[in-house]
ROLO-109290 format. One record per residue (C-alpha): residue number from 1; residue in three letters; x, y, z. Coordinates in Angstrom, 3 decimals, padded with zeros to 6 digits. Each point is the difference from the previous one (the first is absolute). Layout:
% ROLO-109290
> nr,rest,X,Y,Z
> NUM,ALA,X,Y,Z
...
//
This chain:
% ROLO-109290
> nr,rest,X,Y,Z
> 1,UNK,000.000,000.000,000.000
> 2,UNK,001.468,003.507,-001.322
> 3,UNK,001.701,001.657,003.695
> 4,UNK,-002.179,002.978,-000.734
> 5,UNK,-003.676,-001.764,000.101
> 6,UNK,001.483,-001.899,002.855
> 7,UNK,000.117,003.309,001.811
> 8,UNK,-002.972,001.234,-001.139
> 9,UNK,-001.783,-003.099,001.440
> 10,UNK,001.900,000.471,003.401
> 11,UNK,-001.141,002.999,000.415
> 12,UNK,-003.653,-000.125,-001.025
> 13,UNK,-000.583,-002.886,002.195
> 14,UNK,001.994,001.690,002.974
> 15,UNK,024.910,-000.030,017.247
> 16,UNK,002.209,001.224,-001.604
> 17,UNK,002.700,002.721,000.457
> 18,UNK,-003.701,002.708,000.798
> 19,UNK,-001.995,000.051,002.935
> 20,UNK,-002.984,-001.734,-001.701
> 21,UNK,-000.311,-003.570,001.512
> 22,UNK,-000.425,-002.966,-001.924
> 23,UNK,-003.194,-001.184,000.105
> 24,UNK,000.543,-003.154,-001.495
> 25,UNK,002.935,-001.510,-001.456
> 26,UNK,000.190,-001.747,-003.343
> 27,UNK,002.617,-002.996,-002.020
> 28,UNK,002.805,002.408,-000.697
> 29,UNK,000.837,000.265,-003.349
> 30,UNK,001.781,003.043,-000.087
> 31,UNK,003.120,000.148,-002.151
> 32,UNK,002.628,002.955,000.088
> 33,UNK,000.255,002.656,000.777
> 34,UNK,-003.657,-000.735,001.552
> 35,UNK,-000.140,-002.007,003.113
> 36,UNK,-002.373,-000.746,002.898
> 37,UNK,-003.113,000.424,-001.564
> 38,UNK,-003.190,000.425,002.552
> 39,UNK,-003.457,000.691,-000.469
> 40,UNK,-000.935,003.021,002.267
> 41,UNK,-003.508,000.649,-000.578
> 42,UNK,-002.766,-001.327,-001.317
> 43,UNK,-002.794,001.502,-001.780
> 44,UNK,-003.706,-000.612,-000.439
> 45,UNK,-000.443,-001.502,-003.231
> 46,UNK,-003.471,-000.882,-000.011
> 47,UNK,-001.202,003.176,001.226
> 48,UNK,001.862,001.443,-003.159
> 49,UNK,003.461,001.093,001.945
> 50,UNK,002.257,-000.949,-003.502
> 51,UNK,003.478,001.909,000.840
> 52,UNK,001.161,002.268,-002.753
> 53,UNK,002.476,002.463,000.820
> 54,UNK,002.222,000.342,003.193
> 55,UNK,002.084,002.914,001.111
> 56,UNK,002.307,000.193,003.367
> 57,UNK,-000.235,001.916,003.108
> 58,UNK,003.280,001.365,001.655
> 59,UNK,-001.096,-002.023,003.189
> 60,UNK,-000.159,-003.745,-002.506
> 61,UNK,-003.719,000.215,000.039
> 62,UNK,-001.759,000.278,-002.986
> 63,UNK,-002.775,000.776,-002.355
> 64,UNK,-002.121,-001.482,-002.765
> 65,UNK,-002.188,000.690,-002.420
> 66,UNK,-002.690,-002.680,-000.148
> 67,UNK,-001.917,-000.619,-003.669
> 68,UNK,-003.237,-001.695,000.781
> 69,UNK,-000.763,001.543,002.904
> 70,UNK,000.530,003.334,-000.781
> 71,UNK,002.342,000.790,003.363
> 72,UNK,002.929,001.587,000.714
> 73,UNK,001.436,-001.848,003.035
> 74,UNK,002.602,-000.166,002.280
> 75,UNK,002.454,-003.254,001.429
> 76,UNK,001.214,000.713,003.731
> 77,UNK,003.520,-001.407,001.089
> 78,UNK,-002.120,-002.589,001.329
> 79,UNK,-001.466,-001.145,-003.185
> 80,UNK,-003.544,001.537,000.499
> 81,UNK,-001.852,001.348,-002.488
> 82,UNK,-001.848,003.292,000.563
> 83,UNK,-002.183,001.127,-003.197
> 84,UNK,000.361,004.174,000.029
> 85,UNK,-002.591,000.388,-002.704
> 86,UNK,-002.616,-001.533,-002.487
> 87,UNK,-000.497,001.926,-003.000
> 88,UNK,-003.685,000.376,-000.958
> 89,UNK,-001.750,-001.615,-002.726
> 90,UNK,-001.424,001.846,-003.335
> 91,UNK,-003.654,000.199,-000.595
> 92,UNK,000.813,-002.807,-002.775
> 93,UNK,001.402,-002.527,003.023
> 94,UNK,003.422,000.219,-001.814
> 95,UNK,-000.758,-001.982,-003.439
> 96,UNK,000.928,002.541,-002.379
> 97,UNK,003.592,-000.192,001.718
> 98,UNK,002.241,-000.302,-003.201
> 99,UNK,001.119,-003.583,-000.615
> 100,UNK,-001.077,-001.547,003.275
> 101,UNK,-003.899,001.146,000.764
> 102,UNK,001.372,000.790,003.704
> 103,UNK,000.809,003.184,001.642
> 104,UNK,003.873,-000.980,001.285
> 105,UNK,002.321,002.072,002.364
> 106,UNK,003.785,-000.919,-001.637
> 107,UNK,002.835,002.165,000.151
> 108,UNK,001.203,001.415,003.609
> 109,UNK,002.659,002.602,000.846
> 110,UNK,001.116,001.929,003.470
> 111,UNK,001.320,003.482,000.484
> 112,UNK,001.933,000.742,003.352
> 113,UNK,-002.344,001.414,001.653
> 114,UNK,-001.838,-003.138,-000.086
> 115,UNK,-002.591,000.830,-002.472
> 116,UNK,-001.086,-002.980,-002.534
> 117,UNK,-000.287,000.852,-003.723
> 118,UNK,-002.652,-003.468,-001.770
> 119,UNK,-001.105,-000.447,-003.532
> 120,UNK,-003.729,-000.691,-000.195
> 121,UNK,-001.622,-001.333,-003.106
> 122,UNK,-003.835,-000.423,-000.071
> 123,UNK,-001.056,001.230,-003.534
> 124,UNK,-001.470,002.829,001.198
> 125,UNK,001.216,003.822,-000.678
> 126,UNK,-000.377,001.250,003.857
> 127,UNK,001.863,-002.573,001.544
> 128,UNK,002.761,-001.229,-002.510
> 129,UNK,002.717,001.505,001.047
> 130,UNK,003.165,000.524,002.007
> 131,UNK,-001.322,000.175,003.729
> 132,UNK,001.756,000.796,003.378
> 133,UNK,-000.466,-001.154,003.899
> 134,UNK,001.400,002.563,002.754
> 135,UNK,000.897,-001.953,003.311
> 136,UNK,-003.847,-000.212,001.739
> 137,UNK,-001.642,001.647,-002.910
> 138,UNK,-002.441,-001.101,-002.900
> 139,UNK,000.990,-000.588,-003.721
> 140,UNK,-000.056,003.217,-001.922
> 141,UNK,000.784,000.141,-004.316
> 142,UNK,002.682,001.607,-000.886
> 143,UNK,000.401,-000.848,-003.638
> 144,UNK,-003.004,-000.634,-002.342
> 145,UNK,001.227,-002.832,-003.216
> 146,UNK,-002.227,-001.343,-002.433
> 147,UNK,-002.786,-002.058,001.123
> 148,UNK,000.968,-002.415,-002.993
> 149,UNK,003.438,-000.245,001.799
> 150,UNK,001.068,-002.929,002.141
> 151,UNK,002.504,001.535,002.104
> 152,UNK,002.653,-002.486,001.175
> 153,UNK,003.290,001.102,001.147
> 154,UNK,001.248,002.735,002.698
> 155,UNK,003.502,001.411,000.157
> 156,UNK,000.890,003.669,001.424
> 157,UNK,003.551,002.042,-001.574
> 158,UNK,001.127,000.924,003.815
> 159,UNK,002.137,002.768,-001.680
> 160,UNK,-003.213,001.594,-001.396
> 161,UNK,-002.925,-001.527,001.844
> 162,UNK,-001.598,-001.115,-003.654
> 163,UNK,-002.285,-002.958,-000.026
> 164,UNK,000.108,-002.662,-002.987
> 165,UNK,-002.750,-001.961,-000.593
> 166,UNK,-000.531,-002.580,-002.455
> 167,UNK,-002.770,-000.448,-002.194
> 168,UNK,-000.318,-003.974,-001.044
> 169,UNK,-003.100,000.342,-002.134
> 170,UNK,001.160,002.934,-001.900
> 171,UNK,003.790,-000.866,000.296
> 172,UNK,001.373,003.331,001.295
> 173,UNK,001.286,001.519,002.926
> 174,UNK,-001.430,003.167,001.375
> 175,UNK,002.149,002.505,002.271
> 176,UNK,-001.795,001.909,002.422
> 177,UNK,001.401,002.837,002.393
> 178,UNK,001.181,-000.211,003.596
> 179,UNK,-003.671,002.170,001.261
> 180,UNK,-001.921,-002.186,-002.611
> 181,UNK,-002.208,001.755,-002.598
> 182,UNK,-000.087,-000.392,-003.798
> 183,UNK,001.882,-003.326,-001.219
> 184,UNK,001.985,000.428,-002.845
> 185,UNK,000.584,-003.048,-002.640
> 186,UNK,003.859,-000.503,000.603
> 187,UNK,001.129,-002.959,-002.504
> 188,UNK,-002.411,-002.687,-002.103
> 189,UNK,000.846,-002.385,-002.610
> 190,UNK,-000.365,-003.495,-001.160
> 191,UNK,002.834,-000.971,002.731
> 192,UNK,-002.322,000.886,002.882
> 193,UNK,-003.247,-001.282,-002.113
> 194,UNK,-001.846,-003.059,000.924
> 195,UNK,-000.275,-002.821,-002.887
> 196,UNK,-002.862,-001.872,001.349
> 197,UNK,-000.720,001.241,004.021
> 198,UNK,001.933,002.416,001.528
> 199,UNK,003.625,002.053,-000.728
> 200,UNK,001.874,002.027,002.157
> 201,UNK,-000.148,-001.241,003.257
> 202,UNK,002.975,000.676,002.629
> 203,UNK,001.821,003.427,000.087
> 204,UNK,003.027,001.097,002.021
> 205,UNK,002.160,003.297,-000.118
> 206,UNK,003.019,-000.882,000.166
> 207,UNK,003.448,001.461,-000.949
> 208,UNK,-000.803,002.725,-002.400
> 209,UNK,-002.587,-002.018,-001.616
> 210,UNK,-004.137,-001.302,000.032
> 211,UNK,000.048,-003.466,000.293
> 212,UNK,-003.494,-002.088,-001.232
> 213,UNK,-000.728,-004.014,-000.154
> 214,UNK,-002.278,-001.413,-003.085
> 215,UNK,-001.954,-002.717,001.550
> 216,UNK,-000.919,-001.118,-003.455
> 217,UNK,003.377,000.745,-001.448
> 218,UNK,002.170,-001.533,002.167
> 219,UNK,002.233,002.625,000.024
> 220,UNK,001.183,002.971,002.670
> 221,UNK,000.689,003.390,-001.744
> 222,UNK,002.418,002.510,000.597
> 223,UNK,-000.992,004.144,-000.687
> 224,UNK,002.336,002.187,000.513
> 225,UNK,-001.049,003.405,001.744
> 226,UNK,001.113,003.441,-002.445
> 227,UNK,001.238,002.539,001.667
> 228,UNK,-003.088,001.539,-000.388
> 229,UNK,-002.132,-002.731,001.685
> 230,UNK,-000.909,-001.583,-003.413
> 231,UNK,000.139,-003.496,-000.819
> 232,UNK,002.987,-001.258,-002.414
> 233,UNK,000.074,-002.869,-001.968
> 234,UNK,-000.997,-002.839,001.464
> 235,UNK,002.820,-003.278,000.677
> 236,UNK,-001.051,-003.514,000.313
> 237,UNK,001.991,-001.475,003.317
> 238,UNK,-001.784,-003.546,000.667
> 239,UNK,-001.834,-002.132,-002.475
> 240,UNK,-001.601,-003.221,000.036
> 241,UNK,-001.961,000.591,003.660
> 242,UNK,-002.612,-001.970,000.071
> 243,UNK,-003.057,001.973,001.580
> 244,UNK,002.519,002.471,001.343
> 245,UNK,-001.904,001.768,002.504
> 246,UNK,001.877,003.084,002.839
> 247,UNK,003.670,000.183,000.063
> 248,UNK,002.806,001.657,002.551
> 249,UNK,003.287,001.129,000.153
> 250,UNK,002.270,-001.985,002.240
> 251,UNK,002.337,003.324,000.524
> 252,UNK,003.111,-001.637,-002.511
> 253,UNK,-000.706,002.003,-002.883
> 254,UNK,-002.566,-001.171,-002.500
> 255,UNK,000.213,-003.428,001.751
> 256,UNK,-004.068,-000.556,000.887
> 257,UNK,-002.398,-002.413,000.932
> 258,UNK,-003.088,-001.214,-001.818
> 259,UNK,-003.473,-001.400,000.353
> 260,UNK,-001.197,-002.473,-001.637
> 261,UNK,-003.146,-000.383,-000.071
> 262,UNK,-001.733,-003.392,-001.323
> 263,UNK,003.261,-001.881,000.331
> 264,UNK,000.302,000.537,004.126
> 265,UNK,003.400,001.525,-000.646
> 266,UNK,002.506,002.889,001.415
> 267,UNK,002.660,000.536,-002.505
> 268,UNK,003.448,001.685,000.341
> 269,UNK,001.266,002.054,-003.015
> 270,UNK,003.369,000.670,-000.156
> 271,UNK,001.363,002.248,-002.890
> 272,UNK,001.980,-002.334,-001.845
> 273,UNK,-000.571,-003.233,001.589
> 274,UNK,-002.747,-002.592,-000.330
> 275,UNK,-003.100,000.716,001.849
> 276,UNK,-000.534,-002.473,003.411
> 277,UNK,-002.866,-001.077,001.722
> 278,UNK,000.267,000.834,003.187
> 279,UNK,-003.444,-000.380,001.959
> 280,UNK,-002.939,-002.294,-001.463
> 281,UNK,-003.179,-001.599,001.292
> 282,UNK,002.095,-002.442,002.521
> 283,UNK,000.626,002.860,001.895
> 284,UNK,-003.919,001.264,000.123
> 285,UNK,-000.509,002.210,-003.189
> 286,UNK,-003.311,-000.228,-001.616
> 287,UNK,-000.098,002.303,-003.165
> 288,UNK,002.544,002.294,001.197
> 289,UNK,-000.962,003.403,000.074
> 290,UNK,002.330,002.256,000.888
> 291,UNK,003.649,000.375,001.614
> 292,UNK,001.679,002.930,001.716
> 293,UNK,003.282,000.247,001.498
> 294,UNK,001.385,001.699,003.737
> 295,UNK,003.280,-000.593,000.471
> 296,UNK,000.908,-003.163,000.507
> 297,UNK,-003.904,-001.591,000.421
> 298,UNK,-001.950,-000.896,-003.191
> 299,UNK,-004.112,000.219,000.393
> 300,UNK,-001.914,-002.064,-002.547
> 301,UNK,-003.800,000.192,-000.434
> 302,UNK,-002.391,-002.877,-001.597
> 303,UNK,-002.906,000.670,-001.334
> 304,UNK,-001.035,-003.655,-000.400
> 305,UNK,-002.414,001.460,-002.589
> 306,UNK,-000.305,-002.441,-002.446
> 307,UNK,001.435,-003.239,002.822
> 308,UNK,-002.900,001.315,002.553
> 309,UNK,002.405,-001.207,002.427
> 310,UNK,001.686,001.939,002.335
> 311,UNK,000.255,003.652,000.017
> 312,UNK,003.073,001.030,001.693
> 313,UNK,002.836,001.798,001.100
> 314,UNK,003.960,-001.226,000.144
> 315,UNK,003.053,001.328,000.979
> 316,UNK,003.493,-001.204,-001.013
> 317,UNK,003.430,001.070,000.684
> 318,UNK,002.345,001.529,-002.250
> 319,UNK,003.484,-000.931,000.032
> 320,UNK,002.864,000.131,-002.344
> 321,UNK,000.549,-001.976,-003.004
> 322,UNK,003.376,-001.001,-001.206
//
């Protein structure tokens, strides 16, 4: 069955070196630089809890956007899950989402002051958009996109607090400003366009350049950032991903680790070198989601979309590889 109507079906038919504990431990089947893989929290699949993005707080807690659901939630040290928001529903229930018929929280970023920055996609022109969560507040818009937009990935340029966002229906990436407001179309082509489901997928900023995944592609982009903020012609990296999903920078130059989505998988990619696998379903992945890297502690989200196993969260560390 084609990966894409796989998908589509999921959906319709919906401790390591950081303080959070392990709540469970799994087979390891870590291989370097990745080692003592542990599942730290679990979330509620059937009630629609599919993980989807994951970014770090300076304290090794961390939060999550959550598809299905609609949430915004945060994992304790402990391994708790505390949901900080559910997004409301369009008139239309959500079926006029693009590609999926469901209204879907996905891409998640944090500013220091503890404010979260979430993509929300529900087919509807007052609520797609790039949102934000104060500490204790409610979810306010910032940033209205096109209602025929699934919005995917989050990344923020810390040098000029610019949001990327990309587009995997329309295969582009939209910028947005630090304050929010108008988004501006920043790069498209048939490099970030889907072929049968959805394109760009991932994005990172990363040294001097936008980074973007093509789930249908298999392939991880580089774009180069003009000195005048524009986008310069765009680089294949990585080919030959299967379903690659999020992706993060270890910190060793454009060394960076992938999700994969269908196949269970976290891939290293090392300029020059053959890619490894370095995580897969032995050690608790379910349709890996998304990956982020602090220091020397990999986090790991599964979606278990498609599976309907176990949604989850897992932590690895991150040591050296000869």
């Amino acid at each position: 069955m084609p990966k894409h109507l796989v998908f589509r079906l999921a959906v319709t038919t919906a401790a390591a070196a950081i303080g959070l504990t392990a709540v469970s431990a799994t087979a390891e089947a870590a291989a370097p630089p990745l080692s003592h893989p542990r599942i730290v929290a679990h979330f509620d699949r059937p009630a629609g809890q599919v993980a989807e993005s994951v970014v770090v707080r300076p304290n090794g807690s961390a939060d999550v956007g959550l598809i299905l659901s609609r949430q915004v939630a945060h994992v304790t040290r402990g391994g708790r899950v505390e949901v900080l928001a559910t997004m409301p529903l369009p008139a239309d229930g959500g079926v006029n989402t693009p590609a999926t018929g469901t209204a879907s929280v996905t891409g998640i970023e944090r500013t220091g002051d503890g404010t979260l920055y979430f993509l929300y996609s529900a087919g509807d022109e007052h609520l797609t958009g790039l949102w934000k969560l104060r500490p204790g507040g409610k979810p306010e818009r910032v940033a209205a996109l096109p209602a025929a937009s699934f919005l995917n990935g989050l990344a923020r340029d810390e040098r000029t607090g610019n949001f990327y966002i990309t587009d995997s229906t329309q295969g582009r990436i939209w910028q947005v400003g630090p304050h929010g407001g108008t988004a501006k179309l920043w790069a498209a082509g048939e490099d970030l366009a889907p072929v049968h489901f959805f394109g760009a997928n991932g994005v990172k900023v990363h040294n001097g350049a936008v980074w973007a995944s093509n789930i249908d592609r298999g392939t991880i982009l580089r774009i180069p950032l003009t000195g005048k903020g524009t986008a310069g012609p765009h680089q294949v990296k990585a080919s030959g991903l299967d379903s690659v999903d999020d992706f993060a920078f270890t910190g060793r130059g454009d060394q960076l680790l992938a999700a994969l989505n269908i196949p269970n998988k976290v891939v290293l990619i090392t300029p020059g070198k053959a890619d490894r696998v370095v995580l897969d379903e032995r050690d608790g992945l379910q349709n890996t989601t998304a990956v982020a890297v602090d220091g020397d502690t990999v986090y790991v989200a599964s979606g278990a979309l498609t599976t309907g196993g176990d949604a989850n969260l897992l932590t690895a560390h991150l040591g050296h590889l000869d």
